[in-house]
Residue frames relative to the residue before (quaternion, step in Angstrom):
aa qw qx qy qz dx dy dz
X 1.0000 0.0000 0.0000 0.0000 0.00 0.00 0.00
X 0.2726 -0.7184 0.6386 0.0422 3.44 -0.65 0.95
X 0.0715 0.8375 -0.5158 0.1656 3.48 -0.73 1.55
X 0.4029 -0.7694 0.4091 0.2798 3.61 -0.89 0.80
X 0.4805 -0.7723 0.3544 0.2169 3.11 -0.89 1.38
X 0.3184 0.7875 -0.3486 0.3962 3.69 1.63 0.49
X 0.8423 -0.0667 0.1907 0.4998 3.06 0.46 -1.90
X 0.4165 -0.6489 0.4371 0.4629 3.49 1.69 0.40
X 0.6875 0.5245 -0.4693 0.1791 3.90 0.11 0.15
X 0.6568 -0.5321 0.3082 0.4365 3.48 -0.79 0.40
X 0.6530 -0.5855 0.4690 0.1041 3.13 -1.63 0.97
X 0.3098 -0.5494 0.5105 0.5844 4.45 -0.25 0.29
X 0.9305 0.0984 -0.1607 0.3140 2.83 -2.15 0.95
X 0.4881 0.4117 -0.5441 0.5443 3.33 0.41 1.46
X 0.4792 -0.6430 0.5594 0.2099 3.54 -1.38 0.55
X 0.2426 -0.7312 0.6296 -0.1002 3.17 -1.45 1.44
X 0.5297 -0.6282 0.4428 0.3587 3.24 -1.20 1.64
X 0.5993 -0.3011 0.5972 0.4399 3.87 -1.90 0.07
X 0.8357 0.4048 -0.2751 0.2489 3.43 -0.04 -0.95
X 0.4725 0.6441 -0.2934 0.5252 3.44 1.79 -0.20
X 0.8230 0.2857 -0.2242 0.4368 3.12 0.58 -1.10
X 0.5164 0.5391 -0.5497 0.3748 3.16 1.46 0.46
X 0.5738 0.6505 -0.3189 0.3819 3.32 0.75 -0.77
X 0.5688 0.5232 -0.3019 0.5582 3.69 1.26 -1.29
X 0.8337 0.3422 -0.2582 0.3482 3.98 0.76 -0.55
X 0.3317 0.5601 -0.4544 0.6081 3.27 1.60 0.78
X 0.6905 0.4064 -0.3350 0.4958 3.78 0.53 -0.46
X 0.2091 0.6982 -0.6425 0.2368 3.93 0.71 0.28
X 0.1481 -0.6675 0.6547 0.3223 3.28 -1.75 0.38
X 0.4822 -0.4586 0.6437 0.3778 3.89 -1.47 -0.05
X 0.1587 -0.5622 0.7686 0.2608 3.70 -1.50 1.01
X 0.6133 -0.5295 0.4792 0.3375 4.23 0.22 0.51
X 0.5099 0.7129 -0.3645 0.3146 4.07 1.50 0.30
X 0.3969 -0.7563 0.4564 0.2495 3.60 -0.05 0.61
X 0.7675 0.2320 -0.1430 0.5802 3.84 -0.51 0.96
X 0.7356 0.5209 -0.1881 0.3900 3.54 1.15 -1.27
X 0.5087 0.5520 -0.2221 0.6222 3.48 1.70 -0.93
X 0.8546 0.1927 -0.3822 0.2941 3.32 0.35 -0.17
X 0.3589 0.6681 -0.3965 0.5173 3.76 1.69 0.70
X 0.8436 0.4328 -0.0638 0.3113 2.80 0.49 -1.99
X 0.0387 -0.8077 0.5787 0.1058 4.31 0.34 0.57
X 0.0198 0.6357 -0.7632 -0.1136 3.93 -0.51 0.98
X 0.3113 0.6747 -0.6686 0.0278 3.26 -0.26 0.92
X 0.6556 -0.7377 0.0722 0.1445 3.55 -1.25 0.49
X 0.4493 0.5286 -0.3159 0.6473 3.26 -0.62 1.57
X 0.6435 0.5002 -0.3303 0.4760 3.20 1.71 0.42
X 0.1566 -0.7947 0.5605 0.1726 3.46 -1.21 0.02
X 0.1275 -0.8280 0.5427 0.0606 3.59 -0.40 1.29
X 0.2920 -0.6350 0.6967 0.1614 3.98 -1.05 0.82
X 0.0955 -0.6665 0.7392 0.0159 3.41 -1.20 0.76
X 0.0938 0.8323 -0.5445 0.0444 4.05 -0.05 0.95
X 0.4553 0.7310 -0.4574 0.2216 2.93 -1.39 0.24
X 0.4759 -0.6481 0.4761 0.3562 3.96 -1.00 0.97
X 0.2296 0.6416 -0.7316 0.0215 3.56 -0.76 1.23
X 0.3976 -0.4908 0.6542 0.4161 4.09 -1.44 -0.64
X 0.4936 -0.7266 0.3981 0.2644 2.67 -1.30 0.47
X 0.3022 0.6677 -0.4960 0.4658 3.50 1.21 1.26
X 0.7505 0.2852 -0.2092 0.5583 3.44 1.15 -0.66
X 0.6243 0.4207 -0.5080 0.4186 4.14 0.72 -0.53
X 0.4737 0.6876 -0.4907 0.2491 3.82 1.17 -0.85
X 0.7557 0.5860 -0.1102 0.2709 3.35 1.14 -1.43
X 0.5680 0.5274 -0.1898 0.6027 2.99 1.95 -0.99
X 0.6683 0.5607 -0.3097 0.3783 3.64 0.99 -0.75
X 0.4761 0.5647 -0.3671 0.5654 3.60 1.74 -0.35
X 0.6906 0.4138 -0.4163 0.4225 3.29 -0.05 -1.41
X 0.7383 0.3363 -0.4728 0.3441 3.78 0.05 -1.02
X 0.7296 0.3606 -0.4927 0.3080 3.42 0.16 -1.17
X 0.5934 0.6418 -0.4068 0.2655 4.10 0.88 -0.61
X 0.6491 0.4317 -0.3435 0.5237 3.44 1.16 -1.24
X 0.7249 0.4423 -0.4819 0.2159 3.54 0.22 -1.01
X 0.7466 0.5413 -0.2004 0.3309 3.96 1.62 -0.37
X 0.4970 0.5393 -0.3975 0.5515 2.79 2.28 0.22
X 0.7259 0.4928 -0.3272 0.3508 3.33 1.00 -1.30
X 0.8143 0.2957 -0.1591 0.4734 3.28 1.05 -0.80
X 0.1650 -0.8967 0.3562 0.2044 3.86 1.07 1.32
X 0.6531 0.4301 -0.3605 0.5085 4.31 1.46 -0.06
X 0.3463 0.7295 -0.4649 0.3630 3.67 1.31 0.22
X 0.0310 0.8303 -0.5559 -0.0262 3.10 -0.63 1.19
X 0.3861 -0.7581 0.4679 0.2394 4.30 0.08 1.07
X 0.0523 0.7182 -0.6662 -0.1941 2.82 -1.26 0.44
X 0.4903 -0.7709 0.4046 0.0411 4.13 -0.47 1.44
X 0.2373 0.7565 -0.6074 -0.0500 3.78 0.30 0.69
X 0.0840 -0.8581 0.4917 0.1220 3.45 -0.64 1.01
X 0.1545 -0.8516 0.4944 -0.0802 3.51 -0.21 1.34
X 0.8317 0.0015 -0.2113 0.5135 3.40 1.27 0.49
X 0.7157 -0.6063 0.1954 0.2862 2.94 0.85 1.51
X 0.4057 0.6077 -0.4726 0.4927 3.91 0.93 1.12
X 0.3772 0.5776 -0.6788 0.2515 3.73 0.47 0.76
X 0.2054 -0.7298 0.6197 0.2027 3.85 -0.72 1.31
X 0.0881 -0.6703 0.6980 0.2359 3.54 -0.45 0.98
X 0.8320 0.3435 -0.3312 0.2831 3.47 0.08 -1.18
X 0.5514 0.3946 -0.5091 0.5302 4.03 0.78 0.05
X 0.5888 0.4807 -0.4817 0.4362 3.85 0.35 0.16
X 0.6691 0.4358 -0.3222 0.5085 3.64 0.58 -0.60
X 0.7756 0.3388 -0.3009 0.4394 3.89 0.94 -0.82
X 0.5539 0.6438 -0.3613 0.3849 3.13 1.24 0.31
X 0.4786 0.6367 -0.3362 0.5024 3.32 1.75 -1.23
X 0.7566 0.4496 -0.2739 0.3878 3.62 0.38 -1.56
X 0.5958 0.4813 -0.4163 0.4900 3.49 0.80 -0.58
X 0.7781 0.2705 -0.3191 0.4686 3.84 0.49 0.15
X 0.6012 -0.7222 0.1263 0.3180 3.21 1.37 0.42
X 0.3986 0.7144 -0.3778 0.4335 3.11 1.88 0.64
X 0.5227 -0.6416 0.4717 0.3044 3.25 -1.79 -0.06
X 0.6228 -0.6501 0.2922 0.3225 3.35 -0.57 0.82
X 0.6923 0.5504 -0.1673 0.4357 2.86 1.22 -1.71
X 0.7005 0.4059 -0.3435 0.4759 3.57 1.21 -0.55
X 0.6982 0.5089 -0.3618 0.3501 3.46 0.79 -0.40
X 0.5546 0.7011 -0.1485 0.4228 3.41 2.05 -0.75
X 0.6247 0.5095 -0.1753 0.5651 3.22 1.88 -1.08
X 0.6669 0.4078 -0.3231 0.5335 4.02 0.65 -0.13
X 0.5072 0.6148 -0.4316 0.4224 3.58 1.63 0.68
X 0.0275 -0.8431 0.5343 0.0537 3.80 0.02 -0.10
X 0.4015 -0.7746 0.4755 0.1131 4.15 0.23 2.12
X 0.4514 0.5949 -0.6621 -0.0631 3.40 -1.63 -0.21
X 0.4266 -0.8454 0.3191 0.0396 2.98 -1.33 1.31
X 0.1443 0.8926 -0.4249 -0.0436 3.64 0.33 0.08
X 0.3027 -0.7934 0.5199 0.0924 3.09 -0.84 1.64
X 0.8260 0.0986 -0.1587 0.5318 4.03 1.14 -0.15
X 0.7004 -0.4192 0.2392 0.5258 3.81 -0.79 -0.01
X 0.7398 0.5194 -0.2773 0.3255 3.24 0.79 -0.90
X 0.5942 0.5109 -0.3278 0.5277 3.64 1.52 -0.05
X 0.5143 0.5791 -0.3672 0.5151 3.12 1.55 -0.65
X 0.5833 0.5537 -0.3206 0.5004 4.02 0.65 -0.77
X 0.8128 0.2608 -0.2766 0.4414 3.54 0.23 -1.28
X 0.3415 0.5511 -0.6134 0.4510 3.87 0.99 0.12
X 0.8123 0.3856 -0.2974 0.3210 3.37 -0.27 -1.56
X 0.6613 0.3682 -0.3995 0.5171 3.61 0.42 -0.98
X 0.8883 0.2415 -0.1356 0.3664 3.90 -0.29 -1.19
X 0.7199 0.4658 -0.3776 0.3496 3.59 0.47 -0.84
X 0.8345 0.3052 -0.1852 0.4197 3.21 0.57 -1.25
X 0.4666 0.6239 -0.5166 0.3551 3.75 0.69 0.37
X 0.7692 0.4070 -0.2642 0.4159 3.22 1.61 -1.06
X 0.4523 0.6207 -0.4358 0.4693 3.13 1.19 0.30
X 0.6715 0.3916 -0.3936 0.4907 3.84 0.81 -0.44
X 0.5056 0.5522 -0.5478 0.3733 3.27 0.73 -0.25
X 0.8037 0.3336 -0.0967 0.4832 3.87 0.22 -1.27
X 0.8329 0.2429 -0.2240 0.4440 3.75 0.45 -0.20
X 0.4536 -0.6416 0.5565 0.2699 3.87 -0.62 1.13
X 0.3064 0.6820 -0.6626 0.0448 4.21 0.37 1.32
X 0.2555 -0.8398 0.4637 0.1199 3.40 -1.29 0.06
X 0.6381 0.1923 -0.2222 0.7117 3.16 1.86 0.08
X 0.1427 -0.6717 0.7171 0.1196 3.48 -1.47 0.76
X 0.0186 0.7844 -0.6196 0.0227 3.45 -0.94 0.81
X 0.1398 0.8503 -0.5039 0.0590 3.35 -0.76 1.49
X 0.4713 -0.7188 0.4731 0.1933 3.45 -0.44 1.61
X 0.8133 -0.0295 -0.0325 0.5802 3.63 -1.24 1.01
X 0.0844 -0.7039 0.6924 0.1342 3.62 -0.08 0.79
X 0.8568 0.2786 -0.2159 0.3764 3.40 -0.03 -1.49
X 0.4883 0.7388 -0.4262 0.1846 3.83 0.52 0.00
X 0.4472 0.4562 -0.4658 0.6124 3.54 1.58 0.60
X 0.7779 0.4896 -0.2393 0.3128 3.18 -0.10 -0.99
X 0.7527 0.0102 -0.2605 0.6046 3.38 1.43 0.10
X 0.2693 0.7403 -0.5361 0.3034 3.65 0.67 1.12
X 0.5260 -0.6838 0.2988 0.4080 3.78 -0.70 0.59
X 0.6754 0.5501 -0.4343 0.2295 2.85 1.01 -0.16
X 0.6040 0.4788 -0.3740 0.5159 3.36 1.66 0.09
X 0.5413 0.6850 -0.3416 0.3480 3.31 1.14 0.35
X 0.4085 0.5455 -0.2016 0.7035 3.26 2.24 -1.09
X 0.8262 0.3157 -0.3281 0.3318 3.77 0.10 -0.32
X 0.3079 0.6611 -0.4283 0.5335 3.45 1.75 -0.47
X 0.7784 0.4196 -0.2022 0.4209 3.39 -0.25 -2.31
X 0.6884 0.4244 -0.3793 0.4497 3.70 0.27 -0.92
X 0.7739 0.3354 -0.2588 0.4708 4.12 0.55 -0.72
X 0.3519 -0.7566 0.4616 0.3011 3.89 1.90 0.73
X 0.3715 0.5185 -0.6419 0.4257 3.42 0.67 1.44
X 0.4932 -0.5983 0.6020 0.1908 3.66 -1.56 0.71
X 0.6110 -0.5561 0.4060 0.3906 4.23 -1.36 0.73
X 0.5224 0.6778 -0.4013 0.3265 3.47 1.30 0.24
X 0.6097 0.5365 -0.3399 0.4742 2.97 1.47 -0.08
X 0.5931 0.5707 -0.1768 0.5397 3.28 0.60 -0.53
X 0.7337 0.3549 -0.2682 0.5137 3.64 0.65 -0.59
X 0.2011 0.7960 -0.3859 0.4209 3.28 1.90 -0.29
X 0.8736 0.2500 0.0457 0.4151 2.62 -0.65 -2.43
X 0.4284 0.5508 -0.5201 0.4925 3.89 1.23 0.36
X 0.8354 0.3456 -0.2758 0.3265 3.52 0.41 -0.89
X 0.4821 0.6500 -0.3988 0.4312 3.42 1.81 -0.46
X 0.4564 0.7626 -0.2099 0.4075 3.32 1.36 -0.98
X 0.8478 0.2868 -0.0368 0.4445 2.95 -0.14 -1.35
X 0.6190 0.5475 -0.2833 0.4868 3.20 1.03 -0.99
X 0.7110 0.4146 -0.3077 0.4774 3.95 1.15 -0.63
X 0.6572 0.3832 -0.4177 0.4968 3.76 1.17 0.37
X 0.5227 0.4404 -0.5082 0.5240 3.14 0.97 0.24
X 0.5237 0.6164 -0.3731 0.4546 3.60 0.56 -0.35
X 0.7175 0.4339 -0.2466 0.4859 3.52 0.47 -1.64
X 0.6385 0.5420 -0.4340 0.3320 3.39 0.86 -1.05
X 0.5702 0.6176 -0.3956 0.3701 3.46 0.68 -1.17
X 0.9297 0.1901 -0.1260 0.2893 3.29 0.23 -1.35
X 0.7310 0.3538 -0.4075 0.4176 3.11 1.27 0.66
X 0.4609 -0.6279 0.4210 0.4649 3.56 1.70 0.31
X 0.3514 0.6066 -0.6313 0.3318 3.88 -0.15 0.93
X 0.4211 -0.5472 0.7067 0.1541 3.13 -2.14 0.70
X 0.0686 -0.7702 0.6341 -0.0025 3.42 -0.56 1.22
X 0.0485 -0.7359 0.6662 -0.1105 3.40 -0.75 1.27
X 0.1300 0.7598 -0.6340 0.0619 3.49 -1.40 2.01
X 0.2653 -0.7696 0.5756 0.0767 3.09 -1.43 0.20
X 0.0115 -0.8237 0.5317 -0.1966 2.85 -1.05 1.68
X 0.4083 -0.6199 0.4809 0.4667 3.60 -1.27 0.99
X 0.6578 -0.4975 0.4156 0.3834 3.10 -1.67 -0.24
X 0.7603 -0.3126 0.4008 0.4044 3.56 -1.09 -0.38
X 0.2999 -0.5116 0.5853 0.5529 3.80 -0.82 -0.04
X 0.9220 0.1327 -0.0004 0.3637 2.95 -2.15 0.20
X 0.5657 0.3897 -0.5085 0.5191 3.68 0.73 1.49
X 0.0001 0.7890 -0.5605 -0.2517 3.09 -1.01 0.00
X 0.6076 0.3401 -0.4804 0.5333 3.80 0.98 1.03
X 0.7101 0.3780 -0.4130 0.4270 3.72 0.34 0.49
X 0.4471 -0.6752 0.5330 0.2451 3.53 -1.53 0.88
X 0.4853 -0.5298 0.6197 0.3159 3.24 -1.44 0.30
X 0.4670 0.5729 -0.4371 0.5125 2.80 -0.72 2.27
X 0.3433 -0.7972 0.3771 0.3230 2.85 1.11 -1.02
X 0.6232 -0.5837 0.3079 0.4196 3.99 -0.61 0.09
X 0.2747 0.7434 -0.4343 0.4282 3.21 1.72 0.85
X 0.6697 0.5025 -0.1851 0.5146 3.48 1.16 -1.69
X 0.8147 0.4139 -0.2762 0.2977 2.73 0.36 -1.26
X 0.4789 0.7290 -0.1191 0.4744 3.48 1.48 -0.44
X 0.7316 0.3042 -0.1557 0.5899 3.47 1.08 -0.88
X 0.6003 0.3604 -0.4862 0.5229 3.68 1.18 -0.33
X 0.5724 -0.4195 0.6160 0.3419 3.12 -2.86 0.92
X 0.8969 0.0821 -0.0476 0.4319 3.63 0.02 -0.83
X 0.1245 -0.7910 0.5988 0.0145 3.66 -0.99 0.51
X 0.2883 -0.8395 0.4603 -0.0179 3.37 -0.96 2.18
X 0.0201 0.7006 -0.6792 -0.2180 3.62 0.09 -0.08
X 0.0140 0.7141 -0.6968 -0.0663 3.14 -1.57 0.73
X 0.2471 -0.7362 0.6300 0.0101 3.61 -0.90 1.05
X 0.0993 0.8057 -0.5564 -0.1771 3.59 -1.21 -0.05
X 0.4531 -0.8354 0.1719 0.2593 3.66 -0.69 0.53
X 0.7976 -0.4314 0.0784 0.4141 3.93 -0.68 0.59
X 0.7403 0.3718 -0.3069 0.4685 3.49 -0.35 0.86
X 0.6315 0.6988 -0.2271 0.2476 3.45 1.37 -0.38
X 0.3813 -0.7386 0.5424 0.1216 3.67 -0.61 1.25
X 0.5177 -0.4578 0.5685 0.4463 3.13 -1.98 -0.04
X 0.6103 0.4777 -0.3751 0.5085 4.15 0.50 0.11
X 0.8444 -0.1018 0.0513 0.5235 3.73 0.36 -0.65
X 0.2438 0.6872 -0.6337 0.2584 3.61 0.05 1.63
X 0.2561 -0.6164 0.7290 0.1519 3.79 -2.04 -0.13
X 0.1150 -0.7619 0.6370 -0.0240 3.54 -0.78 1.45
X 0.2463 -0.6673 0.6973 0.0887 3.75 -1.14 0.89
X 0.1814 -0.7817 0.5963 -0.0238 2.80 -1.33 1.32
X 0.0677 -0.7989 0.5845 -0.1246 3.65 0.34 1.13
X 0.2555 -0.6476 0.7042 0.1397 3.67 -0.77 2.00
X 0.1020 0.7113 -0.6940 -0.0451 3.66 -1.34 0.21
X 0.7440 0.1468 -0.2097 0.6172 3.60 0.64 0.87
X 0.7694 0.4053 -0.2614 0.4187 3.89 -0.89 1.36
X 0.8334 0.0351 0.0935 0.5436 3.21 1.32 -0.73
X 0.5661 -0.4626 0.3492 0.5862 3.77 -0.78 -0.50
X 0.4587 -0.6420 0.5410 0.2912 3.51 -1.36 0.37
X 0.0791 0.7955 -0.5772 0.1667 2.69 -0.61 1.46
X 0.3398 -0.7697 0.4987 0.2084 3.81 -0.74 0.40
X 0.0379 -0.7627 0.6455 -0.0149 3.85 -0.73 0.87
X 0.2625 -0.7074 0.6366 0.1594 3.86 -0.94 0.88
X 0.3390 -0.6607 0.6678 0.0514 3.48 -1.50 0.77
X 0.2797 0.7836 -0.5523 -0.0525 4.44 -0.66 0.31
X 0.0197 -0.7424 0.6578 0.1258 2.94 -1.07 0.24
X 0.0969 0.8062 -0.5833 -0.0187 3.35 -1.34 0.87
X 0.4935 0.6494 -0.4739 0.3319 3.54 -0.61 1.30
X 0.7522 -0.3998 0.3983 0.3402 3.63 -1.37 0.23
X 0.4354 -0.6214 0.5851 0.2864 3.48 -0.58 0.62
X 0.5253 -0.5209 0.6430 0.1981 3.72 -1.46 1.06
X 0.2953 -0.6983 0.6066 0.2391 3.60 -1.28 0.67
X 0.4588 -0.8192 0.2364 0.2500 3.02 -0.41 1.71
X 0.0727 -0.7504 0.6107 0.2424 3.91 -0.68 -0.01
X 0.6860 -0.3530 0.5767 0.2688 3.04 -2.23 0.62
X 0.2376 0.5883 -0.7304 0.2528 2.95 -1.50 1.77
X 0.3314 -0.7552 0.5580 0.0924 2.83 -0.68 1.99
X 0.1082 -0.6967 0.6821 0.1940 3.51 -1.31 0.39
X 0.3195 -0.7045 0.6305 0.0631 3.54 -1.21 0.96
X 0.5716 0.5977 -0.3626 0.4296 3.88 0.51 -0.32
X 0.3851 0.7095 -0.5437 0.2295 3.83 -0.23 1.03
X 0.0748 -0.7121 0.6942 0.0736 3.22 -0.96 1.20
């Protein structure tokens, strides 16, 4: 058995005792979801897909709740945040904190930012940025919204076509991608949690291809229903890979908080 000399846990593609991976499933975290927590196992070494056609008035909302429950529920969780289409909620993260009676700043600081503005920054996160970051910081969940939505957005299509390269390239570096957090996960025990639109003209596959879907442990569709805002909407969660299908509803109804200034200081 070939083991890392970090955390004693197995390396991808080597074999692990029953009794390890029991132990690895006593370390589950709680996303803080009623009905869902008990389907859903982020336990570690996993990789969950959240799919599905929202705007980004409604995923903005869902993207709080996860990164909020997973730091209330789990208070030594530290996050790491790749944000590849621009939906870090600083300020519904900070008015959430208060609404449970925490400080922002403390709940803001066990976040850890990186930005990518095109697929290819999205690549060197995975391969270079964020490996060094495990080296130096105790994270345990990576959570990246729309993973693949650079990588097949037009605007990387206009650059494909302009450099007389074909979307195969690009879908490439989607799977190199993805394939290297599944990779990290292995070897540093993390709960990788993404989100993605769906496919054209599917509604149970992600944009990505059966690559994504393939490399995640569990796979959410979330839908939400006609008429709904970022102030007063209902999201279905529907597991369809990992567990029993089952269907869990999300609402919110109220007035939007006037936002305040909260600086975040945490950038890798």
């Amino acid at each position: 058995m070939i083991q890392d000399s970090r955390n004693h846990e197995l390396l991808p593609n080597s074999f692990i005792s029953a009794d390890a991976r029991y132990q690895q499933l006593q370390k589950c975290l709680r996303l803080g979801i009623p009905y869902l927590d008990d389907v859903i196992r982020l336990y570690p070494s996993s990789l969950t897909l959240i799919q599905g056609d929202l705007p980004h008035s409604l995923l903005r909302p869902l993207i709080t709740q996860l990164t909020i429950s997973l730091l209330i529920n789990n208070p030594r969780v530290e996050l790491a945040f790749v944000d590849g289409a621009n939906l870090f909620p600083y300020y519904e993260i900070s008015q959430e904190a208060r609404k449970y009676g925490l400080d922002p700043l403390a709940i803001l600081d066990r976040i850890q930012l990186s930005r990518a503005f095109n697929y290819h920054q999205m690549t060197e996160i995975l391969f270079k940025k964020l490996p060094q970051l495990l080296e130096t910081n105790p994270i345990r969940v990576v959570l990246i919204p729309q993973i693949s939505s650079l990588h097949l957005s037009k605007e990387a299509l206009q650059y494909l076509e302009y450099d007389k390269l074909t979307a195969t390239s690009s879908i490439l570096e989607l799977t190199q991608a993805v394939g290297r957090l599944k990779s990290l996960s292995l070897e540093y025990d993390l709960v990788g949690i993404m989100t993605a639109e769906s496919a054209p003209h599917s509604n149970h596959k992600a944009l990505g291809g059966t690559f994504l879907a393939h490399a995640a442990t569990d796979i959410i569709r979330v839908t939400t229903t006609p008429g709904s805002n970022s102030t007063n909407y209902t999201l279905t969660l529907t597991v369809q890979k990992g567990g029993p299908e089952i269907q869990v509803k999300l609402s919110h109804e109220g007035e939007r908080d006037r936002a305040q200034s909260i600086p975040l200081t945490q950038f890798w």
